[in-house]
VEXDO-33496 format. One line per 8 residues: number of its first residue (from 1); for each residue x negated, z, y of C-alpha. Coordinates in Angstrom, 1 decimal. Example, Ala and Ser with C-alpha at 12.3 -4.5 7.8 and 13.67 -1.06 7.14 Angstrom:
REM residues 2
1 = -12.3 7.8 -4.5; -13.7 7.1 -1.1
//
This chain:
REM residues 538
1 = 2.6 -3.0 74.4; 3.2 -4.2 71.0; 5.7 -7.5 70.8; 7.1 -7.5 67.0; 7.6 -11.1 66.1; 10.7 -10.5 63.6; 11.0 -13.6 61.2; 13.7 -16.2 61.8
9 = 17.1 -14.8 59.9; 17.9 -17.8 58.1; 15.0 -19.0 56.0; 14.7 -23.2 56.1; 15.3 -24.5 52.4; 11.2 -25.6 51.5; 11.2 -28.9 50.9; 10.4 -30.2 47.0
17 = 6.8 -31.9 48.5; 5.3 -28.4 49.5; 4.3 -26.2 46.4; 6.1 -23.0 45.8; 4.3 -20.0 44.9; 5.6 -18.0 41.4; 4.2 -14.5 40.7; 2.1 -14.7 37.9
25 = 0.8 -11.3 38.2; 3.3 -9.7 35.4; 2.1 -12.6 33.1; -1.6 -11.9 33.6; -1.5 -7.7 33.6; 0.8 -8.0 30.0; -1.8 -10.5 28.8; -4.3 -8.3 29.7
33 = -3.0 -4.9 28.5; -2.4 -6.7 25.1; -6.6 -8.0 25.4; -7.5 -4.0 26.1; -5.4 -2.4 23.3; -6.7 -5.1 20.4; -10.4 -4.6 21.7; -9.7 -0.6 21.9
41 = -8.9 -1.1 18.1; -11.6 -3.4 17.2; -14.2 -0.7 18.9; -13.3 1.4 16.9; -14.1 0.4 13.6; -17.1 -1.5 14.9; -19.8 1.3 14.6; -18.8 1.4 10.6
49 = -20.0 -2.4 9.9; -23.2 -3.3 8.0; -25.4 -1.1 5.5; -26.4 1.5 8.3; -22.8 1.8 9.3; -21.0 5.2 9.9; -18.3 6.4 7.9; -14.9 7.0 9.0
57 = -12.8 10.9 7.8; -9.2 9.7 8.5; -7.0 13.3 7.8; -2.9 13.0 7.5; -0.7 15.0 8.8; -0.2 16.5 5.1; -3.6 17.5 5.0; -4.8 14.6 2.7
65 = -8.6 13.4 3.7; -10.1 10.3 3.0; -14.0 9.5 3.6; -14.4 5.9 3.9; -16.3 2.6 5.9; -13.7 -0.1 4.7; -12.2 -1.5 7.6; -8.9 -2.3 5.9
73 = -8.3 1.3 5.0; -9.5 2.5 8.1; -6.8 0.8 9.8; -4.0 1.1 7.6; -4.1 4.7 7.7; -4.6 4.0 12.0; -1.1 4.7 13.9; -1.2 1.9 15.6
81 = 1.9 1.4 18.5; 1.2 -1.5 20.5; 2.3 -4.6 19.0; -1.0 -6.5 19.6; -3.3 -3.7 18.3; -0.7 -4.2 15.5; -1.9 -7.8 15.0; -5.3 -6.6 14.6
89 = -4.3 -4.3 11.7; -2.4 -7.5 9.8; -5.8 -9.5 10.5; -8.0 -7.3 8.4; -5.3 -6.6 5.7; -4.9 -10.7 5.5; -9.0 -10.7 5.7; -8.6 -8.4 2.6
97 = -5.9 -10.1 0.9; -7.9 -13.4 1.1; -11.4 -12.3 0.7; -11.7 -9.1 -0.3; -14.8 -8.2 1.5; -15.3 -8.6 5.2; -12.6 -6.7 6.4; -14.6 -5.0 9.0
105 = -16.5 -8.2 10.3; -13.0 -9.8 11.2; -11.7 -7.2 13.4; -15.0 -6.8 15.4; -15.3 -10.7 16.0; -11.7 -10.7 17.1; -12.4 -7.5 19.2; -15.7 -9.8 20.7
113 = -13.2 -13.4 21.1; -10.7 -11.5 23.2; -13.8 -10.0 25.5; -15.1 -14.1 26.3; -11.0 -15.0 26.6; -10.5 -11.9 29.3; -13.1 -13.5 31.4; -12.0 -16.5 30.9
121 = -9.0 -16.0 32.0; -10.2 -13.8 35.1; -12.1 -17.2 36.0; -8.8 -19.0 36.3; -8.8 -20.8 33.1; -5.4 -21.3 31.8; -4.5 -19.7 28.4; -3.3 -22.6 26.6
129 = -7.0 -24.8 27.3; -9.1 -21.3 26.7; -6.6 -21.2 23.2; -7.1 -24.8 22.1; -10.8 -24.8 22.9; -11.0 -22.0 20.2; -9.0 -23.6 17.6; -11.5 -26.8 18.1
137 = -14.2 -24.2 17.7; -13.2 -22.0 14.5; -12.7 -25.8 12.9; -15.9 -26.5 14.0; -17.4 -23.2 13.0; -16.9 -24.0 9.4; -18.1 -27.1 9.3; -21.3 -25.6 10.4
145 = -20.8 -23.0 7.4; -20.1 -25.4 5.2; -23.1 -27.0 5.7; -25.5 -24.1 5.3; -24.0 -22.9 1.6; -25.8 -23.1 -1.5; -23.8 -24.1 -4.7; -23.4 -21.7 -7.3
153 = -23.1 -21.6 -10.8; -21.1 -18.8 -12.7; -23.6 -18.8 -15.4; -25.6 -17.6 -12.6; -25.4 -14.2 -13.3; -28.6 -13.0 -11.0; -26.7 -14.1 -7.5; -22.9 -13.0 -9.1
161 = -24.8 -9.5 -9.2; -26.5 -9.9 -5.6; -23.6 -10.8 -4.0; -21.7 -8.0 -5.6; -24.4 -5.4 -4.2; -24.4 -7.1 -0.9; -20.7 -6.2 -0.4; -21.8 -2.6 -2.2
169 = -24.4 -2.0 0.7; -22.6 -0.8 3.2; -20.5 1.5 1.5; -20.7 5.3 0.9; -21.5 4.7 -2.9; -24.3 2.3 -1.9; -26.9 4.3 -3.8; -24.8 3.6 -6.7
177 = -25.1 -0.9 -6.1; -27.6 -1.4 -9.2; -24.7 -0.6 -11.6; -21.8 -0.4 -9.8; -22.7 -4.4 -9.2; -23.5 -5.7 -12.8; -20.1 -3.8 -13.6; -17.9 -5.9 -11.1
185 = -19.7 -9.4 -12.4; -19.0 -8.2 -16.2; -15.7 -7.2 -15.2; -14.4 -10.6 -13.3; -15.9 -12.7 -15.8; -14.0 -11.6 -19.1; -11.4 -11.8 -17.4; -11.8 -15.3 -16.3
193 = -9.6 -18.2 -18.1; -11.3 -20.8 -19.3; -8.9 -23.1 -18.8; -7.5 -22.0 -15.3; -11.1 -20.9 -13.7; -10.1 -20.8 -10.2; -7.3 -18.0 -11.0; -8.6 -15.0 -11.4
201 = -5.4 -11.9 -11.6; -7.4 -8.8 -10.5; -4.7 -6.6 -11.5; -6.2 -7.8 -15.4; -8.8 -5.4 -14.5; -7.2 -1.6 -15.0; -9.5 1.4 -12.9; -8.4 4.4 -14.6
209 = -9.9 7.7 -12.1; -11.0 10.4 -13.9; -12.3 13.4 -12.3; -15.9 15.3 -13.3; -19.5 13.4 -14.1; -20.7 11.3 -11.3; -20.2 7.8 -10.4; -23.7 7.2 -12.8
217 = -21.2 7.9 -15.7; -19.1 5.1 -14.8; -18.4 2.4 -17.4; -16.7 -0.9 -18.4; -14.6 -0.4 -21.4; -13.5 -3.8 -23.4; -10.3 -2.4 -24.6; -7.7 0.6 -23.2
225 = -8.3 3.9 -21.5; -5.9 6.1 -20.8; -6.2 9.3 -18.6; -4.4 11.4 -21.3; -5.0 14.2 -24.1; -3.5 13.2 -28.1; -0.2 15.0 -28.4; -1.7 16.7 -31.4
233 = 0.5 20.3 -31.2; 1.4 19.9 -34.5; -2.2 19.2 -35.7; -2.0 15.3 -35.8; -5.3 13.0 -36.2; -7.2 12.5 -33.0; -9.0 9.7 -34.3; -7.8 6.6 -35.9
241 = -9.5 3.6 -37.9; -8.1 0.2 -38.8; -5.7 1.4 -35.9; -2.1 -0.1 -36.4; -0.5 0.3 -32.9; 3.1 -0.1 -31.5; 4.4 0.6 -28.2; 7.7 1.9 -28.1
249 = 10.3 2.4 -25.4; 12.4 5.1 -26.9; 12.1 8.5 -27.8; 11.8 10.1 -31.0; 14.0 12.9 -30.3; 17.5 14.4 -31.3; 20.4 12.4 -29.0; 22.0 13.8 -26.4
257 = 25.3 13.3 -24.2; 25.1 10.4 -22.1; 27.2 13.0 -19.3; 26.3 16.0 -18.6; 27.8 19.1 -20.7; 28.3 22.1 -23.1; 29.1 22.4 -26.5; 30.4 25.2 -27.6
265 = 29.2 25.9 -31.0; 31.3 29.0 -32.6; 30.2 29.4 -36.1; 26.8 29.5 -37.7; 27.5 27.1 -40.4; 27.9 24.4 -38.0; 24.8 25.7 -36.3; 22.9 24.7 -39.6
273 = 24.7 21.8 -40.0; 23.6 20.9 -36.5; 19.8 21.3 -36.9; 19.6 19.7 -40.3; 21.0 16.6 -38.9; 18.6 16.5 -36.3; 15.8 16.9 -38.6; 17.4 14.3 -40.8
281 = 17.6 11.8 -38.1; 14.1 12.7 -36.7; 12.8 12.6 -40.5; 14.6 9.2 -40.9; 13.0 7.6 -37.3; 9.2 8.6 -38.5; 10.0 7.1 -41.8; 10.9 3.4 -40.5
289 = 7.8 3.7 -38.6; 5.7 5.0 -41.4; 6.9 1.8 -43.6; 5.4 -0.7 -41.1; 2.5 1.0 -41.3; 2.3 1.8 -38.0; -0.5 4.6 -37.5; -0.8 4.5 -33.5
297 = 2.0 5.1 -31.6; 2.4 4.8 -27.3; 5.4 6.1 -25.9; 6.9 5.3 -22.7; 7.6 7.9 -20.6; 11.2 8.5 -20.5; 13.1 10.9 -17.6; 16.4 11.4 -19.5
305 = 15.2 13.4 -22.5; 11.8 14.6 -24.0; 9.8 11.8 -25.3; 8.9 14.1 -28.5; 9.8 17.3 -29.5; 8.1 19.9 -31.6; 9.2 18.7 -34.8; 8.9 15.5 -34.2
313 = 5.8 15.7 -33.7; 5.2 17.7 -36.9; 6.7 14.9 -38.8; 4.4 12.5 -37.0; 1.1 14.3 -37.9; 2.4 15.0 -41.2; 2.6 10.8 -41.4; -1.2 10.7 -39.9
321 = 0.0 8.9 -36.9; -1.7 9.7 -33.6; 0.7 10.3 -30.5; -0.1 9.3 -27.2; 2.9 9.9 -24.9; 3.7 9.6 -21.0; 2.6 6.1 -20.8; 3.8 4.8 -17.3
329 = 6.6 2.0 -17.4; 3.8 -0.4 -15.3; 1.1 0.0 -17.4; 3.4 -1.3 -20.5; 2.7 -5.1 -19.4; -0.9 -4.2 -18.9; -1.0 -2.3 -22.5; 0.8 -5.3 -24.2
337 = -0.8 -8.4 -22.2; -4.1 -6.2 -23.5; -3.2 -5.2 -27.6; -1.1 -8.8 -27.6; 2.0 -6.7 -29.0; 5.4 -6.6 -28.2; 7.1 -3.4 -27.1; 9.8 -2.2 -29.3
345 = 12.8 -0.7 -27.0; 14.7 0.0 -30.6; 13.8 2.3 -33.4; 16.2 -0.8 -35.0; 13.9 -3.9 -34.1; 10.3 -1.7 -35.4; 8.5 -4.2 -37.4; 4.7 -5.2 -38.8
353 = 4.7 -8.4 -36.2; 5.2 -6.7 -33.5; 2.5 -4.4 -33.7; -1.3 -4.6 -32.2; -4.6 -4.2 -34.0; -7.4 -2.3 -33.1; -10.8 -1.0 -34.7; -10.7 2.8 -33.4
361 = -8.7 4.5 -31.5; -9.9 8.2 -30.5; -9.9 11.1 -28.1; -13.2 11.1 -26.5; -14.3 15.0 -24.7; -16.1 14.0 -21.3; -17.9 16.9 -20.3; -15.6 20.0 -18.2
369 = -13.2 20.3 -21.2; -11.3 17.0 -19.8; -10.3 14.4 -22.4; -9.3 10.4 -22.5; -8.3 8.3 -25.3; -10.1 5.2 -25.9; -8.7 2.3 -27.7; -11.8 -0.6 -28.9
377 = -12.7 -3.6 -30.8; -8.8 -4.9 -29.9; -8.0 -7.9 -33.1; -7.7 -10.9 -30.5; -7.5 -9.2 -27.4; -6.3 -10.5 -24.4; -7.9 -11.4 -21.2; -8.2 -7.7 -19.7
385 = -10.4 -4.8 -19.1; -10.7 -1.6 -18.4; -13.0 0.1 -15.8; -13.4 3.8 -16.2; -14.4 6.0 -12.7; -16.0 8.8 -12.8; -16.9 11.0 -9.7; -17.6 14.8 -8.5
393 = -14.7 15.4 -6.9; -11.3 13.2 -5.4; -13.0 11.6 -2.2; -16.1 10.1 -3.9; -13.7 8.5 -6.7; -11.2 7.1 -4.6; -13.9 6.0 -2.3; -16.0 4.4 -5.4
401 = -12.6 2.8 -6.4; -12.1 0.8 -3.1; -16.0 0.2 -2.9; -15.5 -1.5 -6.6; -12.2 -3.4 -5.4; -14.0 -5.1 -2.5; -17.2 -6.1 -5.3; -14.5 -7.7 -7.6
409 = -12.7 -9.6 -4.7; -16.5 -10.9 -3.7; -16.7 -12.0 -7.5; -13.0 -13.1 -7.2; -14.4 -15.1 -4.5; -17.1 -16.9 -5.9; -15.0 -17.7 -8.8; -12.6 -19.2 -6.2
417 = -15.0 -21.3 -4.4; -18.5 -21.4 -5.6; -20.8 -21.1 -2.4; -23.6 -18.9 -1.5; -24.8 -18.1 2.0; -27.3 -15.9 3.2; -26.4 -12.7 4.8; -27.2 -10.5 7.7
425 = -26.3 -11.6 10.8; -28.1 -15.0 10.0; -25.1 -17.1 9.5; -23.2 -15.8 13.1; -26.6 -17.0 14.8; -26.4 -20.2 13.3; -23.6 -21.1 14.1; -23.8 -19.5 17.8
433 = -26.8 -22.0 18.6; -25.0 -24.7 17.3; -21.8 -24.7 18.3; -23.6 -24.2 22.4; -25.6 -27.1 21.8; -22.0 -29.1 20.7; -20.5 -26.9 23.6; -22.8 -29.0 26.2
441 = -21.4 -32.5 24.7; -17.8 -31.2 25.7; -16.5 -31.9 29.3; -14.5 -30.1 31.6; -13.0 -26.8 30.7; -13.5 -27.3 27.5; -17.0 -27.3 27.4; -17.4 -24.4 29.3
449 = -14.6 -22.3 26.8; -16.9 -23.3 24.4; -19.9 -22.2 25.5; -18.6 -18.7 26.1; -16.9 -18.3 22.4; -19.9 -19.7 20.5; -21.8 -16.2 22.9; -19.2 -14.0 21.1
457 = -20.3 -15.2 17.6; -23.6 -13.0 17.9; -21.6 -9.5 18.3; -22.2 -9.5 14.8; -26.0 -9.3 14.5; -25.8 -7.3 17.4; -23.8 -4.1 16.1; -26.0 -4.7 12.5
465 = -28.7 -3.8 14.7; -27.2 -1.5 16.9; -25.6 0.5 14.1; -29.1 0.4 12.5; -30.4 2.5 15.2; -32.6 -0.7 16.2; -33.3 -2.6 19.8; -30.1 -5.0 19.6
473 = -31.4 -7.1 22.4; -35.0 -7.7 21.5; -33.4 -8.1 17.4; -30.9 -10.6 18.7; -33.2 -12.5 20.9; -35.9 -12.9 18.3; -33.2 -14.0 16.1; -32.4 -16.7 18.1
481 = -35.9 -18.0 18.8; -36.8 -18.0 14.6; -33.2 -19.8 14.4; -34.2 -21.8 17.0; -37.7 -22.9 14.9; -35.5 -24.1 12.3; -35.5 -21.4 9.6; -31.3 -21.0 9.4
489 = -31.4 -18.2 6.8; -33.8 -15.9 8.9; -31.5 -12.1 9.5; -31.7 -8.7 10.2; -33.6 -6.7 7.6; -32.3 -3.5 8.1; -34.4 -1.5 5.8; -37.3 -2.9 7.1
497 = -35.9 -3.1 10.8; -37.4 -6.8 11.7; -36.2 -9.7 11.0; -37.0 -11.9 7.6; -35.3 -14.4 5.4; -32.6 -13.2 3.9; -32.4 -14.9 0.9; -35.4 -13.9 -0.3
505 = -33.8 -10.1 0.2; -31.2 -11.1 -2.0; -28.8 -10.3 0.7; -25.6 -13.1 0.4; -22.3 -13.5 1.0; -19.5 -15.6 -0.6; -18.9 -18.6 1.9; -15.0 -17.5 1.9
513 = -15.6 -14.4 3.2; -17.3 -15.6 6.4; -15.1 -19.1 6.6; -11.9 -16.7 6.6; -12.9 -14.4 8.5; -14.0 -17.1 11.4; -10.4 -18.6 11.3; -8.0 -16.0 10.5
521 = -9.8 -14.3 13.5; -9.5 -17.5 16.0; -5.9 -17.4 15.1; -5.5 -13.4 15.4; -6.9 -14.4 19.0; -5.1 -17.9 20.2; -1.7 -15.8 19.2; -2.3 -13.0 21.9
529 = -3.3 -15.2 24.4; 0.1 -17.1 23.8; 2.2 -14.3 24.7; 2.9 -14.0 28.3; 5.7 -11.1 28.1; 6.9 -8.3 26.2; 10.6 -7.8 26.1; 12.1 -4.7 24.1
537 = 15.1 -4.6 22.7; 17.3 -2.1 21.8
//
């Protein structure tokens, strides 16, 4: 006999001493689906980090593949659908967009950050100490990076050129570092202003892809490349001395209706009459541009008539000019900021002053029947360059393009801020032992939030020698025990699969890389952990 005690009908209003209890599960599952999905996303670029990482084949749905280890592009080209994963894919393009480099390294520490914070939280910690103990850290963090850099000069070309093959190492074109590197340094340093040293405008730097060689035949041109033939149908001069060059926004080609429509021409006289005064006006155009003595000209590529015709270009290699035509409207600033010119958007306002100077300019055959025009030796050029790719086929080219990209933004860097620290691994355990130690000064909570993040720090040395097919845990442990001796630059070797001083491997880093990457990651993590609900709206 079972006696069901039923609960009294009218519940007694609690009184305000006794606690009431709220339901903090929704709060804690929506925190902790967000924690899963950004450490889903940061798993699975981690086994392409370091020199021994794996690359990544991303294929689109229109068939487009790209081979590539740069975590940026890796997760650009992600679909990503939860909103926190989300925040993982801003984190490395802000890595890139401040750095450069590193854009791997600052997703997997914020994969690592949101691991200690999930078992932090699971321990009853509440979100907002676990988020302010990391903020106290990160701060910290760099401090402790601060303190282990090593001034640089930017005469200094030796560690320009070691830093630039550090960030070249763990790429697919590594094999490619010893000129690949030099080519970066070259490349960011004529293009540095004297007067403004800190800025440094990578878009002064123009990569022009070409297909056919190898990435060996790369080179860094000091003038203009374009990835065009001479319009020489008419038998025009493919090679130019003494150049005299203008770049011109119009087209040198009969007029035609601004709307679209017929004319009806009846009689054959008229027909004449028509062609002779296109000739006429053609003739006329070639011979105010002749009289400057204009030999070179660049025309902008124009989508409402022909840029040339036929007889125009007759005319024009009857002058001796040489025609390069289809020049893109955004490479006119690059072309001008480059020759110092002015472009002329009116055969009216063609003049001498307005033109650019040049030793040669000539179509130069590169190997497969492919051709490029070269401009050189630019009269006072401006504070540009040109960096020609070469490559056996699409994937390797675009892949030695964003390789190259990531080695200027290192120089970029060091330009920036002009601080060296070692590499592999070495500055993450570092920074791990000393931020415990400060950990154990901290009371309370604190303390122990502490103690936890400066543990996640050494997911980095880890996966280097995880990825390197080596014993992580015996790597990672010895690491700490040389750190712990006092040698602060000792890291993973990973060629030699032991541990050594870095330094003396020429393996360094830019101190902005790694001082970015350790806050924009801390605040990547303290803003999941602030949210506590997801509400959609329609």
């Amino acid at each position: 006999m079972a006696t069901a005690v039923s609960a009294p009908a009218t519940s007694k209003p609690r009184s305000s001493k006794t606690e009431s209890y709220f339901d903090n599960k929704r709060r804690d599952d929506i925190r902790q689906a967000n924690i899963l999905a950004a450490r889903a996303v940061a798993d699975a670029v981690r086994t392409s980090l370091g020199p021994k990482g794996m690359d990544k084949m991303i294929a689109s749905a229109n068939g487009e593949v790209i081979i590539t280890n740069d975590g940026a592009t890796i997760l650009n080209k992600m679909e990503v659908l939860q909103p926190a994963a989300k925040m993982l894919v801003d984190l490395s393009r802000s890595q890139d967009a401040a750095a450069g480099d590193g854009t791997t390294t600052v997703v997997v520490l914020a994969g690592s950050l949101l691991r200690r914070s999930l078992s932090l939280l699971s321990a009853g910690i509440h979100p907002t100490v676990v988020s302010d103990s990391l903020h106290k850290l990160s701060l910290r963090a760099v401090d402790v990076l601060q303190s282990m850099a090593i001034p640089l000069e930017l005469s200094d070309r030796d560690s320009l050129v070691k830093s630039a093959a550090t960030s070249l190492n763990s790429k697919v074109v590594s094999q490619y570092s010893s000129l690949l590197a030099p080519l970066a340094v070259d490349a960011v340093l004529s293009v540095v202003d004297p007067d403004h040293p800190d800025l440094v405008d990578l878009r002064d730097i123009k990569i022009v892809k070409k297909l056919g060689g190898t990435v060996d035949d790369t080179e860094l041109v000091r003038g203009l490349v374009f990835d065009k033939k001479v319009s020489h149908a008419a038998g025009g001069p493919t090679r130019v001395e003494n150049a005299k060059i203008s770049v011109i926004q119009f087209q040198i080609s009969p007029p035609k209706t601004d709307i679209e429509q017929s004319i009806v021409v009846s009689d054959y006289t008229q027909m004449d009459r028509i062609l002779r005064e296109e000739r006429n006006f053609i003739l006329g155009m070639v011979k105010k541009i002749k009289a400057t003595g204009c030999n070179v000209l660049l025309i902008q590529k124009s989508i409402l008539r022909d840029a040339v015709t036929d007889l125009s270009l007759h005319y024009l290699a009857k002058a001796k000019i040489l025609v390069v035509k289809d020049v893109e409207r955004d490479e006119i600033e690059f072309i001008t900021k480059t020759l110092k010119c002015l472009p002329i958007a009116n055969i009216e306002h063609f003049r001498e002053e307005k033109l650019g100077f040049a030793d040669l300019v000539e179509e130069v055959s590169i190997g497969d029947g492919s051709k490029i025009v070269k401009i050189t030796g630019i009269k006072d050029m401006g504070r540009t360059t040109s960096v020609l790719v070469r490559g056996s086929n699409q994937l390797v080219i675009d892949e030695a393009e964003r390789s190259l990209h990531d080695a200027l933004c290192v120089v970029r860097c060091l330009v920036n801020k002009r601080f060296l620290i070692a590499g592999g691994g070495a500055p993450e355990i570092e920074m791990s032992r000393q931020l415990a130690s400060w950990a154990k000064e901290l009371k309370g909570m604190e303390g122990y939030c502490a103690k936890e993040f400066a543990e996640a720090l050494e997911v980095i040395p880890y996966t280097l020698a995880e990825n390197a097919g080596l014993n992580p845990i015996s790597i990672v442990t010895e690491l700490r025990n040389r750190h712990a001796q006092g040698e602060t630059n000792a890291g993973i070797n990973v060629r030699k699969g032991q541990i050594t001083n870095i330094l003396e491997e020429n393996v360094v880093q830019p101190l902005l890389v790694s001082t970015s990457a350790i806050a924009l990651s801390a605040e990547c993590v303290r803003m999941i952990l602030k949210i506590d609900d997801i509400v959609t709206v329609r």
